[in-house]
C-alpha positions as CSV (number, residue, x, y, z in Angstrom):
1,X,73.8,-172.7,42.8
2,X,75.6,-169.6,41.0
3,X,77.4,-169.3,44.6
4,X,78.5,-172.8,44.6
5,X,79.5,-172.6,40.9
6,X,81.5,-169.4,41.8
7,X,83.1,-170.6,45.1
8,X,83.8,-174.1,43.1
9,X,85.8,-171.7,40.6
10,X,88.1,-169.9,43.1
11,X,88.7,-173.6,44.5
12,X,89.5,-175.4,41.6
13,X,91.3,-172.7,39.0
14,X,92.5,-170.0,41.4
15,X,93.2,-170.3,45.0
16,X,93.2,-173.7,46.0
17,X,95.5,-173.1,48.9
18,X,93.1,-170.6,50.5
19,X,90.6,-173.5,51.2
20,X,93.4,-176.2,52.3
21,X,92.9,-178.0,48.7
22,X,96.3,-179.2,47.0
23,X,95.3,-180.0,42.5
24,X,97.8,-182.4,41.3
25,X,99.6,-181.2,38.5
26,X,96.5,-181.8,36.3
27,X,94.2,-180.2,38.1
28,X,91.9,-182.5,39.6
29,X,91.3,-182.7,43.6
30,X,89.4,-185.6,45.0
31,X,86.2,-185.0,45.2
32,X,85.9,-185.9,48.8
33,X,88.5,-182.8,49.7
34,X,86.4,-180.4,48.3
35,X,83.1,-181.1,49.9
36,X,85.0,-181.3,53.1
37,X,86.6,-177.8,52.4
38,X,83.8,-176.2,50.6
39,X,81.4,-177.4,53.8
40,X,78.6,-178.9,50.9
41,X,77.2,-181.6,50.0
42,X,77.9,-184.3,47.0
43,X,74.3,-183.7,45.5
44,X,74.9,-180.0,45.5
45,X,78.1,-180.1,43.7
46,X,77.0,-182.7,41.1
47,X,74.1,-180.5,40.6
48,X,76.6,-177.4,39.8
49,X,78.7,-179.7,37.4
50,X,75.6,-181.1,35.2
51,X,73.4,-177.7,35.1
52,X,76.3,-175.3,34.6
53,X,75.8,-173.6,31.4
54,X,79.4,-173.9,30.6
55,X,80.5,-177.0,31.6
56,X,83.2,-175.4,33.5
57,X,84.0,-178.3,35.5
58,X,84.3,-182.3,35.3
59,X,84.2,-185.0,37.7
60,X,85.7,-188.1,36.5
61,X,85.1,-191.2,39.5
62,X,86.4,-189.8,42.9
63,X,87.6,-186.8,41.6
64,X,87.1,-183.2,39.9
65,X,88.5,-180.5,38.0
66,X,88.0,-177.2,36.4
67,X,88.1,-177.7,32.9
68,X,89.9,-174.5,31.7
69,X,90.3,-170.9,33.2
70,X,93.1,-171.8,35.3
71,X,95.4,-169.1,36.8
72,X,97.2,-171.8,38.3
73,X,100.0,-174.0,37.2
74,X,98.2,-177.1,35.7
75,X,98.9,-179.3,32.7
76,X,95.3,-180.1,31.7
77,X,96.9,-182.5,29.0
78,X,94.9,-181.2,26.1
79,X,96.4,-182.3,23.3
80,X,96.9,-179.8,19.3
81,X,93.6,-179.6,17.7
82,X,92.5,-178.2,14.1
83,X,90.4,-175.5,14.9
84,X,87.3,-174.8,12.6
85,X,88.4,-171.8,10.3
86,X,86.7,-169.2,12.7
87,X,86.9,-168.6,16.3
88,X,85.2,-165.5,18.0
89,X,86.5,-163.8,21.4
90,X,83.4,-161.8,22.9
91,X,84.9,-158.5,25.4
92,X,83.2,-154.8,25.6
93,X,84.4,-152.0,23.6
94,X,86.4,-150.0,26.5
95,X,89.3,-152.8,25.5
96,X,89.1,-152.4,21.5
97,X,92.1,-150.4,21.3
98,X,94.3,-152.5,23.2
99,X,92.9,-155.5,21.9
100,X,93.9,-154.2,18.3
101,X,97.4,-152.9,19.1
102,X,98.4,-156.2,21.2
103,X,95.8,-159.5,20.5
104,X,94.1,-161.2,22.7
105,X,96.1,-162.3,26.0
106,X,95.6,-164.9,28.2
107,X,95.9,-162.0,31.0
108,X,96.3,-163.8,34.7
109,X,95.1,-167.0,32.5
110,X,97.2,-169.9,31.2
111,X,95.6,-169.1,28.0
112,X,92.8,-166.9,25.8
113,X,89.7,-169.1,25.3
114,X,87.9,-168.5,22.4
115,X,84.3,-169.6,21.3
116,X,83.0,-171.4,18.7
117,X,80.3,-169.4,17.7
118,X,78.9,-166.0,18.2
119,X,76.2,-166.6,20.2
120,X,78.4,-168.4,23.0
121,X,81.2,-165.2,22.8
122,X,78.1,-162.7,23.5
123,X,77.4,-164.4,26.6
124,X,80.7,-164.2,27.7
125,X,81.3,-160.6,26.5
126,X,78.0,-159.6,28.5
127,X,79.0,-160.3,31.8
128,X,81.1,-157.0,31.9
129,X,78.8,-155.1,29.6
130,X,77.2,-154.4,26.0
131,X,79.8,-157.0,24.2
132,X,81.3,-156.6,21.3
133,X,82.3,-159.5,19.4
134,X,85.6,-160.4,17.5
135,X,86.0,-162.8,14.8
136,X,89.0,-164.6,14.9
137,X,91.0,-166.0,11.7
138,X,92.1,-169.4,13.1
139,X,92.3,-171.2,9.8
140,X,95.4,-168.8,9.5
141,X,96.7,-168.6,12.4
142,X,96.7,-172.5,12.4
143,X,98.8,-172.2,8.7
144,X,101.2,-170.1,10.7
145,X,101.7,-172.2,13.3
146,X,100.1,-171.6,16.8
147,X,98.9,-173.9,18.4
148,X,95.0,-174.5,19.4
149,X,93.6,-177.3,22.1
150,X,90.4,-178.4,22.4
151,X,88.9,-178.0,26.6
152,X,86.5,-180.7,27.5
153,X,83.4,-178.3,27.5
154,X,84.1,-176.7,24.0
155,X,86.5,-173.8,24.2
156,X,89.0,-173.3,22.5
157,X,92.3,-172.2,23.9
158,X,95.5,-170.9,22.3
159,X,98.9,-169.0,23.6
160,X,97.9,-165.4,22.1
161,X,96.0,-164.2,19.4
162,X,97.6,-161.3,17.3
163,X,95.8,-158.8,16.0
164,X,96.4,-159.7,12.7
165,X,93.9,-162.3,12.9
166,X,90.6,-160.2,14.5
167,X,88.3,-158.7,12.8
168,X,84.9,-156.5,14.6
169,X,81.9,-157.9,13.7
């Protein structure tokens, strides 16, 4: 299933066009075009969106979606949300210094994702190595005025994150 997950991924937040599958401009694809293109079943798909771990992806009727992560041009329609007054980022030390002198950058993404609690950022910052966790200040950064939305599956996505607002745990 971590295959599927992972081919579902490229299909449905970065290369779409490399399997013959068009997302309209809010990112979904019906669900019938990916089977075809993916060469899977409807079972094994379903079983990818209900066990993955991070609810990366939706279906909603006929069709599906990725829920965030996109490095393709897609309005998911999330609309401003309060965010609680800390937000945490999990990465590896080896981008501290950067990470200090520039924020947190959505890099090829539309935007950085941020967790809502340690635990969840540790997971994330362990898939390239020992993880390092940040803590972000997004009562402030809300005060100032950016911006935070709210994915379907719990993250928490904003523009950029200043450095300003991180702190190491």
């Amino acid at each position: 299933m971590i295959r599927l997950s992972k081919r579902m991924s490229k299909a449905l937040r970065h290369q779409p066009e490399r399997i013959g599958l068009t997302l309209d401009p809010a990112g979904w694809v019906p669900l019938a075009d990916l089977l075809s293109a993916l060469g899977v079943s409807e079972a094994d798909v379903r079983e990818v969106v209900a066990r993955n771990d991070k609810k990366r992806f939706t279906i909603d009727g006929d069709r599906i979606r990725a829920n965030q992560g996109h490095s393709v041009e897609v309005d998911l329609g999330l609309p401003t949300a309060v965010p609680p007054g800390q937000l945490f980022h999990g990465t590896v030390a080896r981008y501290l210094d950067d990470i200090m002198r520039e924020g947190l950058r959505p890099m090829n993404r539309h935007d950085v994702h941020l967790s809502p609690d340690r635990e969840t950022a540790h997971r994330v910052g362990s898939r390239r190595g020992r993880p390092l966790i940040l803590t972000v200040d997004a009562a402030a950064m809300h005060a100032d005025g950016h911006e935070f939305r709210l994915s379907a599956n719990g993250v928490w996505l904003t523009q950029h994150v200043p450095a300003r607002y991180l702190q190491t745990s």
